[in-house]
VMD Tcl script that draws the C-alpha trace (Angstrom):
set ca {
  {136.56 69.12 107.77}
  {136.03 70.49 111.26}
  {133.65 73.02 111.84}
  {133.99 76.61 113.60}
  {131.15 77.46 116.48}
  {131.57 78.94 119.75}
  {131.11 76.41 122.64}
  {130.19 71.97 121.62}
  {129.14 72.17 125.29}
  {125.88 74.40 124.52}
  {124.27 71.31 122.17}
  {121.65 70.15 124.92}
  {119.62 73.06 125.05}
  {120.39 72.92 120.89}
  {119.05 69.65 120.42}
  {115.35 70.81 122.04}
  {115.29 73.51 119.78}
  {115.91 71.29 116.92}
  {113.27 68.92 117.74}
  {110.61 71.36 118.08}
  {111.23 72.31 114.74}
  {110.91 69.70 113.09}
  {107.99 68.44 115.03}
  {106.10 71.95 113.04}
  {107.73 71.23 109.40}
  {105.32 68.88 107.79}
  {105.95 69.91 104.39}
  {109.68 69.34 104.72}
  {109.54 66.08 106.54}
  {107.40 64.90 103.73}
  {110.13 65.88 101.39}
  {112.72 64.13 103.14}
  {110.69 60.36 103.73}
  {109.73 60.67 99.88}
  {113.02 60.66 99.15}
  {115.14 59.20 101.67}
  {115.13 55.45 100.45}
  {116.94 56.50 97.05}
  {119.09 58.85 98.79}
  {119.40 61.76 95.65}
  {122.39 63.69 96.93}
  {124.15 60.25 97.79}
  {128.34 61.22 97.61}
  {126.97 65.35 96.94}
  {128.73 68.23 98.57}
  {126.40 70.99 99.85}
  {127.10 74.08 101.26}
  {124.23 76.56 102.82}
  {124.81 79.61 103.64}
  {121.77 80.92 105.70}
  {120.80 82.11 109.49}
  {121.95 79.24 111.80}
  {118.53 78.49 114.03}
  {116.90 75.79 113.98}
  {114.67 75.84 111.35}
  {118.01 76.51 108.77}
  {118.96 73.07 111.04}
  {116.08 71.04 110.06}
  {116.86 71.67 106.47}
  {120.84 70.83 106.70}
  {119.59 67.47 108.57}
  {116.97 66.74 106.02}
  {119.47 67.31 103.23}
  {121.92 64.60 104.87}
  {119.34 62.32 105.44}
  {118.86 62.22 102.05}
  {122.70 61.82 101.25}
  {124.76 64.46 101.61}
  {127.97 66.34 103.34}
  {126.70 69.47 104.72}
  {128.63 72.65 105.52}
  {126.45 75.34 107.40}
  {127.55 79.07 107.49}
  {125.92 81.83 108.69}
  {124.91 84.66 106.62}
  {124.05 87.19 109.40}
  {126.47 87.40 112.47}
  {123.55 88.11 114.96}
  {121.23 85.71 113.67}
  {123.59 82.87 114.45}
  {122.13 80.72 117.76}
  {125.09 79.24 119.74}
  {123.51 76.41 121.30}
  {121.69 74.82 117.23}
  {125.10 75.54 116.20}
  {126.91 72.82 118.77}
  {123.94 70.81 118.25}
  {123.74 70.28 114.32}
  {127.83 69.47 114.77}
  {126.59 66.21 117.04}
  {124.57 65.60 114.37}
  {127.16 65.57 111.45}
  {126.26 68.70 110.34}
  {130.02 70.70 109.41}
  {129.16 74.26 111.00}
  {130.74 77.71 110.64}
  {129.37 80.86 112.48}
  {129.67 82.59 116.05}
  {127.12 85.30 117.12}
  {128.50 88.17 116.94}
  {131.10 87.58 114.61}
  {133.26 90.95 113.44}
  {133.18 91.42 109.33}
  {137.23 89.44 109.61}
  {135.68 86.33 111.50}
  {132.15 86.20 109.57}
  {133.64 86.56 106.22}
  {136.51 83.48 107.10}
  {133.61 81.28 108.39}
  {131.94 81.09 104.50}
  {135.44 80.52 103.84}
  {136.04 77.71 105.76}
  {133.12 76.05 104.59}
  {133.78 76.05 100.92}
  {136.56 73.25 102.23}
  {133.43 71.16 101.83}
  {134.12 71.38 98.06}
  {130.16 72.42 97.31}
  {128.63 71.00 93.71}
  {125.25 72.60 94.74}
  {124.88 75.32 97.00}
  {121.99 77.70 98.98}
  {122.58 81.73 99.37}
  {120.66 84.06 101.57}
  {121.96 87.88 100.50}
  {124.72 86.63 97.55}
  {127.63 86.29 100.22}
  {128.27 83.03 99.47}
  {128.06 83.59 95.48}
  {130.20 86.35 96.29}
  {133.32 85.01 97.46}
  {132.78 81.95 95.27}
  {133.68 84.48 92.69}
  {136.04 86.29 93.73}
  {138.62 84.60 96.36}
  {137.55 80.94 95.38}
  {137.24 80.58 91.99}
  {139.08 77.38 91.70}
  {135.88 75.77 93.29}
  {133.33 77.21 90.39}
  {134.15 74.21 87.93}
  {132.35 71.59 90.39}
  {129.79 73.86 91.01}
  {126.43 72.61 89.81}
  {124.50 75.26 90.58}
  {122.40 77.20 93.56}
  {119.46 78.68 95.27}
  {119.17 82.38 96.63}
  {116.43 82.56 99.66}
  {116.15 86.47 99.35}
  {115.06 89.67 97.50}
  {118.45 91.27 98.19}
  {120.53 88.24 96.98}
  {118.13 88.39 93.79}
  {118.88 92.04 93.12}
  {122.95 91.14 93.30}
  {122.91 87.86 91.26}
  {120.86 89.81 88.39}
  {123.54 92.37 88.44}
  {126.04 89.76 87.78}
  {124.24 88.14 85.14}
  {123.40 91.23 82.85}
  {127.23 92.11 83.16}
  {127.57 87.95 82.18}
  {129.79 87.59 85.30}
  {127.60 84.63 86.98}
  {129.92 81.45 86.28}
  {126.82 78.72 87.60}
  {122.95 78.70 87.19}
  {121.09 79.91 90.55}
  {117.34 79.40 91.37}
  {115.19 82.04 92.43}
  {113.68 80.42 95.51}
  {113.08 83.88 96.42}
  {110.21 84.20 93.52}
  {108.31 81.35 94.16}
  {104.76 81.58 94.97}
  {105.27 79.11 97.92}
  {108.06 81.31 99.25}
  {107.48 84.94 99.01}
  {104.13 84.94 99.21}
  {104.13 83.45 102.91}
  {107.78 83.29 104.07}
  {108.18 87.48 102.95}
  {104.49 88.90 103.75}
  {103.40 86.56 106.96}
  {107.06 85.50 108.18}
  {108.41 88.96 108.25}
  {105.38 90.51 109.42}
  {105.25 87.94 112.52}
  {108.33 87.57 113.28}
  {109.68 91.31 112.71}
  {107.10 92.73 115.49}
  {107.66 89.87 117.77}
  {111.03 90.74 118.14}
  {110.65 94.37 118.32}
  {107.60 94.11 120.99}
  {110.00 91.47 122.87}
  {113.19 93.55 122.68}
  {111.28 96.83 123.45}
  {108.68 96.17 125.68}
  {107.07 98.88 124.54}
  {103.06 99.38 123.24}
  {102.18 99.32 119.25}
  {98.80 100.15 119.44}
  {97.78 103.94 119.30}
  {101.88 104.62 117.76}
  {102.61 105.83 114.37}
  {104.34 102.84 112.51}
  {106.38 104.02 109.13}
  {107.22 100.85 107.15}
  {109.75 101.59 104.50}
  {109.34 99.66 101.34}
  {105.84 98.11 100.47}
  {107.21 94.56 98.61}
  {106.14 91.35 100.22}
  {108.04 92.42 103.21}
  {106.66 95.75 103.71}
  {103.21 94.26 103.19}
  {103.16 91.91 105.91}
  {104.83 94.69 108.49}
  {102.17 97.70 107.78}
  {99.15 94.51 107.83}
  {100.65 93.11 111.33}
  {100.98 96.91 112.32}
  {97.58 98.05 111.70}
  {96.31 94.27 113.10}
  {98.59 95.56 117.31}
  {96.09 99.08 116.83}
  {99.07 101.10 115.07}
  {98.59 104.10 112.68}
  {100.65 103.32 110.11}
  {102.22 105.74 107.05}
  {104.34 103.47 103.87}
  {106.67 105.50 102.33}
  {107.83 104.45 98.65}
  {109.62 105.08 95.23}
  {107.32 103.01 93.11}
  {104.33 104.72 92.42}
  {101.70 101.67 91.94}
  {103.14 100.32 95.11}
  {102.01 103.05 96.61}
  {98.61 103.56 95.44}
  {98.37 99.80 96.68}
  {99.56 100.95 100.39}
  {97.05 103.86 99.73}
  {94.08 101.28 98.87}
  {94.97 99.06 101.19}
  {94.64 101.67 104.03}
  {97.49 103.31 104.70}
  {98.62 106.64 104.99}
  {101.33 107.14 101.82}
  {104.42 110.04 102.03}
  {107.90 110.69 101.30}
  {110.58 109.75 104.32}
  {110.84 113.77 104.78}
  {107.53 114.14 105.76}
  {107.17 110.77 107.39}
  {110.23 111.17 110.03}
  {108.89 114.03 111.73}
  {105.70 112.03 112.84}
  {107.13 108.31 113.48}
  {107.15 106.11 116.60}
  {108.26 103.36 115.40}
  {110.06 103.08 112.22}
  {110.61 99.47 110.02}
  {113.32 99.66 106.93}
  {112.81 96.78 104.61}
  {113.70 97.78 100.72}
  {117.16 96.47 100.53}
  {118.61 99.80 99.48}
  {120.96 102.27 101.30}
  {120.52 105.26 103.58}
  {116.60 104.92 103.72}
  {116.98 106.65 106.83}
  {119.95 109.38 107.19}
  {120.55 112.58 108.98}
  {118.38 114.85 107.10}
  {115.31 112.05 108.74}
  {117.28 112.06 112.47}
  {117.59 116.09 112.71}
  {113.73 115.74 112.64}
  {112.76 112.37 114.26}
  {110.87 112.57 117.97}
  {112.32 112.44 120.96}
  {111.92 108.09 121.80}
  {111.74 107.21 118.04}
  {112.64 103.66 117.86}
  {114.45 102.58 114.53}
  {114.88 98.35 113.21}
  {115.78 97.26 109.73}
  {114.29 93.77 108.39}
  {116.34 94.05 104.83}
  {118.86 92.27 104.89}
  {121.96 94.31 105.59}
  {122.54 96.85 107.98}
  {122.80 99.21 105.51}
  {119.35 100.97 105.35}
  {119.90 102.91 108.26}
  {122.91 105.18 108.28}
  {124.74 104.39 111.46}
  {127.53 106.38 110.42}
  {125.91 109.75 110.20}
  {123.53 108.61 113.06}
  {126.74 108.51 115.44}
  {127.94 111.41 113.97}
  {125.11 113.19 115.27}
  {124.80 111.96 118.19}
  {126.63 113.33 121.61}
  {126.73 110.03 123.46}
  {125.64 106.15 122.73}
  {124.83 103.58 125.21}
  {123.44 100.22 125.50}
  {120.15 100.77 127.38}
  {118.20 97.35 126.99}
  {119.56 94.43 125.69}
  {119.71 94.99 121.71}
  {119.06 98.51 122.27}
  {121.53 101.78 121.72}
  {120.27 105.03 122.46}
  {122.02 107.67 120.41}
  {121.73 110.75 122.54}
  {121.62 114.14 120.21}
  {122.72 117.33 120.96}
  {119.22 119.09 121.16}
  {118.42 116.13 124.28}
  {116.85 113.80 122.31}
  {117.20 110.10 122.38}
  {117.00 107.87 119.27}
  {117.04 103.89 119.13}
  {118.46 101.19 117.47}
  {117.34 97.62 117.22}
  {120.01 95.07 116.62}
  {122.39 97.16 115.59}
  {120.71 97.76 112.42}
  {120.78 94.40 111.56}
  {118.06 92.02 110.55}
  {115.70 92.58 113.25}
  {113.37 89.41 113.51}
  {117.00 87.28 113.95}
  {119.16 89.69 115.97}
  {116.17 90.58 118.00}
  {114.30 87.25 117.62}
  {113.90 83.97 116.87}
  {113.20 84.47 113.16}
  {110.12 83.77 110.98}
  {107.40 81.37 112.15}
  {108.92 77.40 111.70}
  {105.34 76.21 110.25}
  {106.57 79.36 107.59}
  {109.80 78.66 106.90}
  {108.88 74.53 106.55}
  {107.53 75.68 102.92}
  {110.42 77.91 102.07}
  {113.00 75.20 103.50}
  {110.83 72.30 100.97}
  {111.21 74.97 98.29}
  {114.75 75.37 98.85}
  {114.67 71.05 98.71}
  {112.96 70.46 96.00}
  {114.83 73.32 93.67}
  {118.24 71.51 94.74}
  {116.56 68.14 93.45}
  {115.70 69.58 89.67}
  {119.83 71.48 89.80}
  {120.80 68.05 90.43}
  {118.98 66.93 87.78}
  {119.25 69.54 84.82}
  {121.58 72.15 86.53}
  {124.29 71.44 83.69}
  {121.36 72.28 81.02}
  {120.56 75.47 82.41}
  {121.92 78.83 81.43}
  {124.38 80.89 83.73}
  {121.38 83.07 85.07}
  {119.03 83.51 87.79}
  {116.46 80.84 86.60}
  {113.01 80.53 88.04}
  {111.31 77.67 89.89}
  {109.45 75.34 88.05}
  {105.81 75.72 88.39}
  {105.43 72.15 89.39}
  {107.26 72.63 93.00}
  {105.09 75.65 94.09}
  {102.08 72.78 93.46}
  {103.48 70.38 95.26}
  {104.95 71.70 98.64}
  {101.21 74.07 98.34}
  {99.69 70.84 98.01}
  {101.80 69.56 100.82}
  {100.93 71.83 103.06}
  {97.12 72.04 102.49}
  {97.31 67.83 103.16}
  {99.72 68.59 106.77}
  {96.84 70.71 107.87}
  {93.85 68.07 106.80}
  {92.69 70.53 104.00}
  {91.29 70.03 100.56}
  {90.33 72.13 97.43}
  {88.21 71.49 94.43}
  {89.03 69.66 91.41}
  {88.20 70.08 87.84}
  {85.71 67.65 86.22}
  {87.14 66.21 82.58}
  {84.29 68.59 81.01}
  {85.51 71.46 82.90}
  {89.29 70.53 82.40}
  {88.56 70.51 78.43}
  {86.78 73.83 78.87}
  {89.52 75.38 80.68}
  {92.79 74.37 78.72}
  {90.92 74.29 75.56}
  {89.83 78.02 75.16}
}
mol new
graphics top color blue
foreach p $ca { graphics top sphere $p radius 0.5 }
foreach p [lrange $ca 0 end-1] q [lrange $ca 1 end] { graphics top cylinder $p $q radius 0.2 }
display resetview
């Protein structure tokens, strides 16, 4: 296999980034020297298909050093950093992704990648699933089985299992306590505004903030929010999520109400169209608009360009749609996951536990994959434990345990 990037020549400045990394992911290093010496995916093809930075690096290295042929594509075509790419190549890492690859180019770099021949594989939004089962079938008997790192991958492999069309068992790394409570609620919420206060330059504190969606996500943006001095309004369709935004402080309306009265605004639900033309005909002059779902889907762009009388690139990463009436609406990233095509992505010390998740789930598909049902499967209890008590041990932390009366108390009820 060869490997599709943009320039080998960028690796130096690569390799730096690479080294921080690791240098902050504890938890994974841990992983990796515990099993190193028996080498588990010894002879294993495994194919990843995440954001290529280099935390996503540290995990393809750690997953070679304990045996296997790695193929890295990206799943975003903004998130993708030129230099890690060249980098992990030098390091025997097989790589596919360009930033700023069109749909033609991104779609033949997952492709490419599934030369590698995967038996276990890692998702981040279903695209890898995807053409795994549609224009490369051929490869599903080998398949073992996978991971999916997100809520919107989740969403699309459930959808294929209730209509029985998933053909391999995939792990909901997405659901596990070590992953969405941390990764989705303090990695978004970090690395979301960083990357908007970078790209804008602009003030938080005093602005109205809407945050679309109140999951994990949406959590960790309206607590970050409110933390810069921002007033900040959740809109929702779940009613018990939003009597939690309510309770938790935050002002709670439908989009239609919210529109006319946002600064800033922050999609992250995963669905389509959260903001469309009916929310643009009434949005403020200056409104600035980012997405961190994961497609650039929640925001209409289509209707927003119909709309608008002219569109230029005014800041690096930003468009200003010009309407009719004079007023001037922006877009982050192109719609696009914000924190990656605005930013560096989610805190490393963050994604080290989601990246040891992601580690140990591939260990137990190795192990029991064939015994497990074509369906999104959860992560066994026992890995949240361990990469929690992991991390508590990296940062020289301890917590209580049970004496034998208390243990027969507790389990014995």
């Amino acid at each position: 296999m060869d490997s599709m990037i943009k320039d080998i020549k960028l690796a130096p400045e690569g390799h730096l980034k690479l080294d921080w990394a690791e240098r902050h992911m504890p938890v994974l290093n841990l992983f990796s020297e515990r099993y190193q010496n028996d080498k588990p995916f010894e002879g294993m093809n495994i194919n990843i298909c995440l954001h290529i930075e280099a935390k996503t690096g540290c995990l393809a290295l750690a997953l070679k050093n304990l045996g296997a042929n790695v193929a890295l594509a990206a799943c975003n075509p903004l998130s993708t950093q030129d230099d890690v790419a060249a980098a992990l190549v030098e390091r025997g890492i097989h790589v596919f992704g360009i930033h700023g690859a069109d749909e033609a180019l991104y779609d033949e770099c997952i492709t490419r990648s599934l030369e590698n021949h995967p038996q276990l594989i890692i998702d981040d939004g279903g695209d890898l699933v995807h053409i795994l089962h549609t224009t490369r079938r051929e490869l599903i008997p080998d398949i073992i089985g996978g991971c999916e790192e997100t809520t919107t991958g989740l969403n699309r492999l459930r959808a294929m299992a209730e209509k029985k069309e998933l053909e391999f068992p995939m792990i909901a790394v997405n659901d596990a306590d070590c992953k969405h409570l941390f990764d989705n609620r303090y990695g978004t919420g970090q690395s979301a505004w960083a990357a908007i206060m970078t790209t804008t330059n602009l003030v938080v504190a005093g602005q109205t903030v809407v945050v679309a969606g109140y999951g994990w996500c949406g959590r960790g943006l309206a607590m970050r929010a409110k933390a810069l001095g921002a007033r900040v309004i959740v809109t929702e369709i779940d009613a018990v999520k939003g009597l939690e935004a309510l309770m938790d402080g935050y002002d709670v309306m439908p989009m239609e109400e919210a529109a006319a009265l946002g600064d800033f605004f922050i999609t992250v639900t995963g669905n389509r169209d959260v903001l469309s033309k009916k929310d643009f005909a009434v949005m403020k002059d200056g409104a600035v608009l980012s997405n961190a779902g994961h497609f650039d889907i929640e925001i209409n762009k289509v209707e927003l360009m119909e709309m608008a009388e002219s569109v230029k690139t005014v800041r690096e990463n930003i468009e200003e749609y010009r309407l009719k009436d004079g007023r001037r609406i922006y877009l982050l990233g192109e719609g696009r996951l914000v924190n990656l095509a605005c930013g560096l992505g989610h805190p490393v010390e963050i994604m080290d536990m989601s990246f040891a998740v992601q580690t140990a789930s591939l260990l137990y598909l190795k192990d029991q994959g064939r015994n497990l049902p074509h369906a999104v499967n959860p992560v066994p209890s026992e890995v949240d434990k361990d990469v929690a008590s992991y991390k508590l041990a990296s940062l020289g932390k301890k917590i209580d345990v049970l004496t034998p009366i208390q243990e027969a108390y507790w389990y014995n009820r």
